[in-house]
C-alpha positions in Angstrom: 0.0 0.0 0.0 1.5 3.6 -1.0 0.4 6.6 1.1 -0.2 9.4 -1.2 -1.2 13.3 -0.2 -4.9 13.8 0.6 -6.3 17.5 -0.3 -8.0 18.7 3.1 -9.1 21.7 5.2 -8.0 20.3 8.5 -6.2 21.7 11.2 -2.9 19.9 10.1 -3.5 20.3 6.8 -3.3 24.4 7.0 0.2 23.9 8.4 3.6 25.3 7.7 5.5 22.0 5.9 8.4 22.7 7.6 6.7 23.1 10.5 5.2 19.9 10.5 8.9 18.4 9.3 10.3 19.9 12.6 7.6 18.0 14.5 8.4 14.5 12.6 11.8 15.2 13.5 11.7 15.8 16.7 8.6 13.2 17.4 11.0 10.1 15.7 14.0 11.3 17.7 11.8 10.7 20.6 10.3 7.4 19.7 14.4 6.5 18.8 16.1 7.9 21.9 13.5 6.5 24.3 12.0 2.6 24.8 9.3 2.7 27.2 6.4 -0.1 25.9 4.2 2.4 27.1 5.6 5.5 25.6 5.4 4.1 21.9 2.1 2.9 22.7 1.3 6.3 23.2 2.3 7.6 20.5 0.7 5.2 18.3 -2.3 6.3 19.9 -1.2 9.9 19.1 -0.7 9.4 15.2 -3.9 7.7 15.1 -5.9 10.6 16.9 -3.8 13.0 14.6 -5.6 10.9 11.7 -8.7 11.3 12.7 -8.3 15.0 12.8 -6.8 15.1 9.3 -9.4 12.7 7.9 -6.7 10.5 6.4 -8.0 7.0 5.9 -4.7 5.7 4.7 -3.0 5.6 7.9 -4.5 2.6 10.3 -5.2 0.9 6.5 -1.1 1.1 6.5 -0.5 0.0 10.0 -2.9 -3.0 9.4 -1.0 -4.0 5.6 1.0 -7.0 5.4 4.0 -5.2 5.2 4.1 -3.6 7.9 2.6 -6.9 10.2 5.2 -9.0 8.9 8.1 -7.0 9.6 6.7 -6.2 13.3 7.0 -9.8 13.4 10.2 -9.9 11.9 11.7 -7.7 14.3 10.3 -9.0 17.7 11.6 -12.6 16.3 15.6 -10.9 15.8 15.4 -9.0 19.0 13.9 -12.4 20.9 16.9 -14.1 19.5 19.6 -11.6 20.0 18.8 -10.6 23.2 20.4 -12.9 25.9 19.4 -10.9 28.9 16.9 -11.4 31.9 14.8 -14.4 32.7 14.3 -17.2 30.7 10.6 -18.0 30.0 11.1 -21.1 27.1 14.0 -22.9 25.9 13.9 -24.5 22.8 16.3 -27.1 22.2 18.3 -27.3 18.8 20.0 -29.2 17.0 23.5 -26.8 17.2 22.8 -25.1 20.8 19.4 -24.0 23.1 17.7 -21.4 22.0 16.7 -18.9 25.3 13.4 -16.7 25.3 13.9 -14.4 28.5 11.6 -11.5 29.2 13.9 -9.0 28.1 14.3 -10.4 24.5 10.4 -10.4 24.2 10.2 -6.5 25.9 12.7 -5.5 24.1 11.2 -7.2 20.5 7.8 -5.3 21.1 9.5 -1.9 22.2 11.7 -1.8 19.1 8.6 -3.4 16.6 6.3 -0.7 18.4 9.1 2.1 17.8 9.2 0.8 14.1 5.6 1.2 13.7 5.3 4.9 15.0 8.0 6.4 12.9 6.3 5.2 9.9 3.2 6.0 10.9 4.1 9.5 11.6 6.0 9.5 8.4 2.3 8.4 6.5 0.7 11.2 8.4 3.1 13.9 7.3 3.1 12.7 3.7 -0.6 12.4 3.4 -1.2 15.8 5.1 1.4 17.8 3.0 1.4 18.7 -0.3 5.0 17.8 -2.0 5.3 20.9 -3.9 4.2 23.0 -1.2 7.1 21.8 1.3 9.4 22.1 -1.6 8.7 25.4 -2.1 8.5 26.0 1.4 12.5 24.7 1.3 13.9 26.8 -1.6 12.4 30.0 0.5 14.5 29.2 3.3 17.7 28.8 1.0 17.9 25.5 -0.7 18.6 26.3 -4.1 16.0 26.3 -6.4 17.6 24.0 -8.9 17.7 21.2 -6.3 14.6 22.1 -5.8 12.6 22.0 -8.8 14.7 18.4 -9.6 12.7 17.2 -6.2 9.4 19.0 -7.7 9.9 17.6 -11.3 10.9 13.4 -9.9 7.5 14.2 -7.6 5.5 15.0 -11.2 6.7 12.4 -13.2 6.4 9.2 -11.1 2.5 9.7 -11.7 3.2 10.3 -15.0 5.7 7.1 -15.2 3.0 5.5 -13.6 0.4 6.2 -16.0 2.2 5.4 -18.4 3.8 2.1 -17.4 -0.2 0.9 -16.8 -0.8 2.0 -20.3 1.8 0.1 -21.1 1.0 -3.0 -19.5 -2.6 -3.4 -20.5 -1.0 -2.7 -24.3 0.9 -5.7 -23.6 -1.8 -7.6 -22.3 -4.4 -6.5 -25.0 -1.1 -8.0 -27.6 -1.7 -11.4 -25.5 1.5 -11.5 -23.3 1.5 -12.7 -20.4 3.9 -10.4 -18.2 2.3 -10.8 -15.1 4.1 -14.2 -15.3 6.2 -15.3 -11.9 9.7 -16.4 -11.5 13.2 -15.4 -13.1 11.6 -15.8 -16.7 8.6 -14.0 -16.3 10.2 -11.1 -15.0 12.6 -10.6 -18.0 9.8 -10.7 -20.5 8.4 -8.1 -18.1 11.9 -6.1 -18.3 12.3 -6.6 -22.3 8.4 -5.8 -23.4 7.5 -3.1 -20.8 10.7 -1.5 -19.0 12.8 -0.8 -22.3 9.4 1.0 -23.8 9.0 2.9 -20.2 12.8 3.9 -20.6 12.2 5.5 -24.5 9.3 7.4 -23.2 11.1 9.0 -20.7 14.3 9.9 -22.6 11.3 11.7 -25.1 10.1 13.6 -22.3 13.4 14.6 -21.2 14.0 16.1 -24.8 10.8 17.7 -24.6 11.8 19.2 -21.1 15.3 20.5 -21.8 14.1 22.1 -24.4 11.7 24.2 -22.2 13.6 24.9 -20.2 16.0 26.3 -22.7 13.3 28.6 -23.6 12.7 30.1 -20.4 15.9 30.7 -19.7 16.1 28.5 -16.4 19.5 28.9 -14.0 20.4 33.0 -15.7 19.7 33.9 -12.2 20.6 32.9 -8.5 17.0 33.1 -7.2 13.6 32.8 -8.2 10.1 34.4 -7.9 7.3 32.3 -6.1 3.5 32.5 -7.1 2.6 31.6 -3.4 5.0 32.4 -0.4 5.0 30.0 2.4 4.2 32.0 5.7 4.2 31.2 9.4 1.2 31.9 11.8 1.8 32.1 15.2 0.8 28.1 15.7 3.6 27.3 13.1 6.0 28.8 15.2 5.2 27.5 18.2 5.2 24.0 16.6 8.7 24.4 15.9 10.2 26.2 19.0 8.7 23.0 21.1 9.9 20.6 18.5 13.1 21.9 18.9 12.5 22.0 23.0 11.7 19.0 23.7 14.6 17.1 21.0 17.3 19.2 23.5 15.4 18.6 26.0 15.3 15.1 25.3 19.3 15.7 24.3 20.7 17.2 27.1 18.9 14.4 29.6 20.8 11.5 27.6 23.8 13.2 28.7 22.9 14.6 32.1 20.5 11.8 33.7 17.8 14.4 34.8 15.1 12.3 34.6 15.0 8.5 34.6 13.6 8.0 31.1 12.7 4.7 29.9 15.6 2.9 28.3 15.9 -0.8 26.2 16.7 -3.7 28.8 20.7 -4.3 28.3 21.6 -7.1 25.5 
């Protein structure tokens, strides 16, 4: 499943991109830095609220898609095995060596599968709330330069358009009466030879097509550029970023200090 951006007039919708960014930031260096059960519960719970607001209805669809379930239990699995610390619950005899389940490898499985799940799913929020142009814009008005820029704006453009395209492109095939939905090594070179190599033509035409503008308008004579919309920042917006950036020192400076006994992973 691919999270896309959802127009909206919510509350997080109306927001600064880079305001919103700052929050990501600072809310994954939280989920990373600390690894209470309880705390990345909680934040899950968070993201999910957040949704509601928003209206997005891609966001506990993602958390729910194989994927995602799979790896959780992927992860919980590694850290189960790796971990040799606390009490042992199970051992499973094998043929090499015992295999030892303690406590701590099972904690620390669902702490770091949990911690896993919140990043992305803030990630899905923030991409489904934000308009891609809009916080690229918002970036070159800052200082980025606008040729980096508009090569982020122009790769966010055409993968719809590649996309269109390589669907056209596959029903052509399949109209034709080739099969190149076929599995294993052989199917997927058919697939390569009859659809990538006509995928890869089109695009070198486009790229023709778009040098050529932007010949014609003259692009790079100048060091900056003109915007149609500038990106401004309410009083909210700033807010939002002076306590992201609190609590990520704040969060910081503890690591280093011991302040505050804040919920760690159970030692390996």
């Amino acid at each position: 499943m691919i999270v896309k951006f959802e127009k909206g007039d919510s509350f997080l919708h109306r927001l600064n991109p880079l305001a919103k960014l700052s929050a990501v930031v600072a809310y994954s260096l939280v989920a990373v830095l600390l690894a209470g059960l309880r705390l990345e519960l909680l934040c899950i719970a968070s993201v999910l609220v957040m949704e509601r607001i928003a209206g997005c209805r891609q966001i506990f669809a993602f958390m729910l898609s194989r994927f995602v379930l799979v790896l959780m239990i992927v992860i919980v699995i590694v850290q189960t095995i790796m971990t040799r610390s606390g009490t042992v619950l199970v051992t499973l005899p094998l043929y090499v060596a015992s295999l030892h389940i303690t406590d701590a490898g099972l904690l620390n499985g669902a702490v770091i599968a949990m911690r896993f799940v919140s990043i992305v799913l803030v990630g899905a929020l923030f991409v489904s709330t934000t308009n891609p142009v809009d916080l690229v814009y918002s970036l070159m008005q800052i200082g980025v330069p606008y040729r980096y820029g508009f090569m982020a704006v122009l790769a966010l453009r055409l993968t719809t358009v590649f996309q269109q395209e390589a669907k056209t492109l596959t029903n052509a095939q399949k109209m034709r009466g080739l099969n190149v939905e076929e599995s294993g090594v052989k199917g997927l070179l058919r697939c390569i030879r009859c659809t990538v190599m006509p995928l890869i033509v089109c695009a070198l035409a486009r790229v023709d097509d778009l040098v050529v503008s932007m010949e014609g308008r003259a692009f790079g004579c100048k060091r900056s550029r003109t915007f149609v919309a500038v990106s401004r920042y309410r009083a909210i917006d700033k807010a939002l970023v002076f306590a992201a950036l609190a609590v990520a020192l704040w969060v910081l400076l503890d690591l280093c200090f011991g302040w505050y006994p804040l919920p760690r992973l159970r030692p390996y």
